[in-house]
N, C-alpha and C positions, 0 to 999 in steps of 0.2 A: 587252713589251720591258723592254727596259733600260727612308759611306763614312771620323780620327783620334779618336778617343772616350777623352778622358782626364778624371782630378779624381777626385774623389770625395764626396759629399753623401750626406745623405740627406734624405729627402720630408719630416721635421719639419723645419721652420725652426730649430728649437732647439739641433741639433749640426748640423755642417760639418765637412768634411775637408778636407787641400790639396790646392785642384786642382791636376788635371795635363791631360794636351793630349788630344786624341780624332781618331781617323782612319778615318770609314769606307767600308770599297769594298763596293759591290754586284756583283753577278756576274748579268747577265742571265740566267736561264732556265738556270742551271744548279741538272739534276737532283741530288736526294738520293740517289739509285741510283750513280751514281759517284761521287759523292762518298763513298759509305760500304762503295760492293763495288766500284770500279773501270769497268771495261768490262762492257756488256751483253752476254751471251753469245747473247742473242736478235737482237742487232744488229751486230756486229762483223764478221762473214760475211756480213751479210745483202746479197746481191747490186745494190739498188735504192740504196744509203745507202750501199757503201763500193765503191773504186776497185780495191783492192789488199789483197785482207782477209789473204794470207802474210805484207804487211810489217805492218800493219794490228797484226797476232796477236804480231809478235815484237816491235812496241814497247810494247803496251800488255795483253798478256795472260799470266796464269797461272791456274790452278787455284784457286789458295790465293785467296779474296779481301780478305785483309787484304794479302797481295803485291799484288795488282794498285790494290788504292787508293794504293798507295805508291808502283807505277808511275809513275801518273798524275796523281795532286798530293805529291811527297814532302814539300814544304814544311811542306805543310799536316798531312802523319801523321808525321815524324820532329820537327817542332819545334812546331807550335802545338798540335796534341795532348797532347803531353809536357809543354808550357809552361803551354798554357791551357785552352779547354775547345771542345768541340765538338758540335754540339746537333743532331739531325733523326734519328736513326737509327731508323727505325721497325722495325727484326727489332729493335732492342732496348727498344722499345715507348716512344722517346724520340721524341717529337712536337713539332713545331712548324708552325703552320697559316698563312697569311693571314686576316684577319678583314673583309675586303670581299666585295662580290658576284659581281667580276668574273672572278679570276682571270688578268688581264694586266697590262700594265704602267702606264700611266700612274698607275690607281687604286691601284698595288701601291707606286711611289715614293711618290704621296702620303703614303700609310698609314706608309711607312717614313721619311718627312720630317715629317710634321702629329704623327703620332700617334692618327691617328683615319680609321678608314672614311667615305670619305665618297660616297655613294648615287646623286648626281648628277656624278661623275667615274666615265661610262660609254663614255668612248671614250679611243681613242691621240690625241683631234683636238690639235692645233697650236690649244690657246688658254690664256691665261694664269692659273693656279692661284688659287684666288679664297683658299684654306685659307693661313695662314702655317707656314712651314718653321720647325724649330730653327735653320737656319740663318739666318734671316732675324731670327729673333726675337734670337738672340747680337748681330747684324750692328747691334741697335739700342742695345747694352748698350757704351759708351767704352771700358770696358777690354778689348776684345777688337778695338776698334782700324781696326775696318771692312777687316780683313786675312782674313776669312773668304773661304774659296772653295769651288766646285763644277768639274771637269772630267768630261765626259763622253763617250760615244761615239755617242750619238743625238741627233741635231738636237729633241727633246722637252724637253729640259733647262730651256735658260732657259725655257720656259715654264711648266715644273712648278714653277722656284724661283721665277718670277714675277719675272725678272732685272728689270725696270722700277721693279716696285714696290721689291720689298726693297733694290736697288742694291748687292749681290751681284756677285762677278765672277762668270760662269759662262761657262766655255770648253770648248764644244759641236763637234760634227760639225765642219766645216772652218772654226771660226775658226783665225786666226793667233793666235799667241802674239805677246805684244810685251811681255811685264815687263822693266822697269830697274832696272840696268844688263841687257843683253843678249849672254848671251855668243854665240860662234862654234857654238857648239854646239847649241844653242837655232834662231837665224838659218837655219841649215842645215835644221834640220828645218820649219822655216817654210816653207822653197822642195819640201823635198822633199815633204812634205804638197802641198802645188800642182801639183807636178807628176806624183805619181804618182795614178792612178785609183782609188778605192776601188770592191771589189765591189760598193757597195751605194752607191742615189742618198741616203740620210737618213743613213747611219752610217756614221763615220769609223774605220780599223782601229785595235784597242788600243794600237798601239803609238805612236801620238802622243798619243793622250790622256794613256797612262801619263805617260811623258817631260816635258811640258808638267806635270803635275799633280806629280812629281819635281820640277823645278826650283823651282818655287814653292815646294814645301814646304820645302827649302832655302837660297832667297835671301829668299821673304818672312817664314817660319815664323810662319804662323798656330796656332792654340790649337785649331781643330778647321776640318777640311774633309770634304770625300765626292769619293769618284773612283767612277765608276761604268763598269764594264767591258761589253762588248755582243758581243762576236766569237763567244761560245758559243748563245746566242738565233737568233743572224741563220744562222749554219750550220746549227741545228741545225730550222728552220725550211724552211731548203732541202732536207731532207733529207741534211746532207753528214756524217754520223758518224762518218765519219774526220777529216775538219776541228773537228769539232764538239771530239772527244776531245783532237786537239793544240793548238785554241785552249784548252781545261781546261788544258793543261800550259803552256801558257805565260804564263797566267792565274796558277799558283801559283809559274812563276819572279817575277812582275812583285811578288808576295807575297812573296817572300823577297828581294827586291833593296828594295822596299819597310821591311820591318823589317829588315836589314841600316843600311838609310839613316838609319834612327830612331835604330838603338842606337851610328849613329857622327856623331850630329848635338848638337854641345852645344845643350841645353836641350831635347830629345827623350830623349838616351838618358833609358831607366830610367825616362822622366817622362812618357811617351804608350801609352797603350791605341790598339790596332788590335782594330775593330769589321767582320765581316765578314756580308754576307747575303745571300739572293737574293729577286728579286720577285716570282716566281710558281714553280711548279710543272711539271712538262710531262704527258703519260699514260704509260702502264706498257708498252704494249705497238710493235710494230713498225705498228700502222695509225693510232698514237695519239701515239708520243713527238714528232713533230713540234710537236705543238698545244698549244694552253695556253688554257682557257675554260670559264668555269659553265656549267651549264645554263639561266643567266639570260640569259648572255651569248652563248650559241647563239641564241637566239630573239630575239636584235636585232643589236648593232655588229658581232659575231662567224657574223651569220648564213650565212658561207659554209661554218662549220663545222655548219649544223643537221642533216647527218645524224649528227650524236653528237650522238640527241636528247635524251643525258643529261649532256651536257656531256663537257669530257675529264677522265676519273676519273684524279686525283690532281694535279690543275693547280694544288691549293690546295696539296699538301701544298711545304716549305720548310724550310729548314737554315740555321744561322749556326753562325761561332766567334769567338774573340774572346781574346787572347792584351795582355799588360802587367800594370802593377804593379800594377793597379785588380781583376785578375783574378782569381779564384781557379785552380790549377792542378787543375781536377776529371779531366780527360783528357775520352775520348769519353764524355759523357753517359750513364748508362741510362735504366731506366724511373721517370719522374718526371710533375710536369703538364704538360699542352700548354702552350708557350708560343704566342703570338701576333704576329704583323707588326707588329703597333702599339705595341707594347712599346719599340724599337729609338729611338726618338726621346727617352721617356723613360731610359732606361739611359744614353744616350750623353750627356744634361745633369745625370744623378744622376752620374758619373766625370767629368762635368766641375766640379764642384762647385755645382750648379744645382737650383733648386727645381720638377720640371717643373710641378707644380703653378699655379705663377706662369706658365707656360708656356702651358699650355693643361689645363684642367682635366677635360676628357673623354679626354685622350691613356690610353691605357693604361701600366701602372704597368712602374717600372722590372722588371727581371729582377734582383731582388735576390741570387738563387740565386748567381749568377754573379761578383754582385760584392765586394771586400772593402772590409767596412764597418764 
């Protein structure tokens, strides 16, 4: 299962850039297949996984598959591509992998929060993250003010940032929002969050997370946060691929109402990097795209999936993009080295102006490729 990456440094102590602010969202379990062709043409029809595959087909399909990934995230191909860069595209032989065992979530935020695989985070369990986050690590640094935060849509959350320990706000699954002052707007959505039912008994839908993690961004304005998205994982785990695809599209509205909001907020615009990724991978095919797990991971936490007794092939593979002043404007990626999951925590404190080194000294090294230094 189931985020503002600004500044700029680099890994010598010896030069510094000015920083700027960092914002990054995670996108649960969503694949690199539509993100870089659109709709599956193996799945869109596919009787088991869609409702309605005529209307299914006119919202979200063409031929062409550079038309249909514009479909389905334009946000994301008409402006962050144009803007910034975009990375997983494996027909263009542009890789980017997870570097843990598991191939799921909990161990797959770690990696994208620690910066480091870590061996002994083998389950989704509801316990508190022993590893420290950038965010927690910032959270201990005065000038960042203890205004750091996390929103997300899986009740996993504070336990992955280890909400106790680091003293982090993190606003999970059905908490209430209550930042001061509190507008009408805000309040409302408090009640409606209560009163309406979510699909799912752990995870709360995108559309309060979003909102709640908006407001903050603009009444507290923090220097770096993570919003972490889950409506595409939890559908797409149901088997619902018509839900699946339209939570993608309204994932990259929440993306462009997001950078919209940055570039008309003083002291954001022009001065905050948006850092994008996802935490695991899904498989390739119609018996397989539901799932996400090693083959290590079959043969224990994930044993309900042992009959993929090779695990789900391509559960590792993974996609980011990443758009601001910090950025280089490369467009879509081609064939370059594989990047890594573990990277992400360092990149996001190398644009913040941040030594990750001083950080955690096993994290994996920023993606310098990416950024302007």
């Amino acid at each position: 299962m189931k985020k503002l990456i600004l500044a700029a440094a680099t890994l010598c102590s010896s030069v510094t850039y000015a920083a700027s602010n960092v914002v990054v969202v995670t996108i649960d379990g969503l694949r690199w297949q539509e993100v870089f062709s659109g709709a599956d043409s193996k799945l869109i029809e596919h009787k088991d996984f869609v409702k309605n595959p005529e209307q299914l087909k006119q919202a979200f399909w063409d031929d062409n598959a550079q038309t249909r990934r514009e479909k389905l995230m334009p946000f994301l191909w008409q402006t962050i591509a144009k803007q910034g860069v975009v990375v997983g595209n494996r027909e263009l032989g542009s890789k980017m992998s997870v570097a843990n065992d598991w191939y799921f979530s909990y161990p797959g935020y770690n990696e994208i929060l620690t910066g480091q695989a870590d061996p002994e985070i083998d389950s989704n369990a509801l316990e508190n993250n022993k590893n420290v986050t950038f965010l927690e690590w910032l959270n201990n640094k005065p000038e960042y003010g203890q205004k750091l935060a996390a929103f997300g849509s899986w009740d996993a959350f504070p336990y992955i940032f280890n909400e106790q320990r680091s003293g982090l706000y993190v606003n999970a699954t059905f908490d209430s929002y209550h930042i001061q002052p509190q507008s009408a707007e805000m309040a409302l959505l408090n009640d409606l969050q209560a009163q309406t039912p979510s699909p799912w008994q752990n995870v709360r839908t995108d559309s309060f997370t979003y909102r709640f993690a908006k407001d903050y961004l603009t009444h507290i304005q923090p220097k770096a946060m993570v919003i972490s998205l889950g409506e595409t994982d939890d559908f797409a785990h149901e088997g619902h691929y018509d839900r699946y695809l339209h939570a993608t599209k309204r994932t990259d509205a929440y993306l462009e109402d997001l950078w919209h909001t940055i570039q008309s907020t003083p002291g954001y615009r022009n001065n905050t990097t948006l850092l994008i990724v996802t935490d695991h991978g899904r498989g390739y095919n119609a018996d397989d795209w539901q799932h996400h797990a090693s083959k290590k991971a079959v043969s224990g936490y994930m044993k309900k999936l042992s009959h993929f007794q090779q695990g789900i092939i391509g559960a590792d593979e993974i996609w980011m993009a990443a758009i601001g002043p910090d950025i280089k404007p490369l467009g879509e990626l081609k064939a370059h080295k594989e990047f890594k999951q573990d990277q992400i925590a360092a990149t996001a404190l190398t644009i913040l102006g941040e030594n990750p080194q001083q950080f955690n000294p096993q994290a994996g090294k920023a993606i310098k490729e990416i950024i302007k230094l």
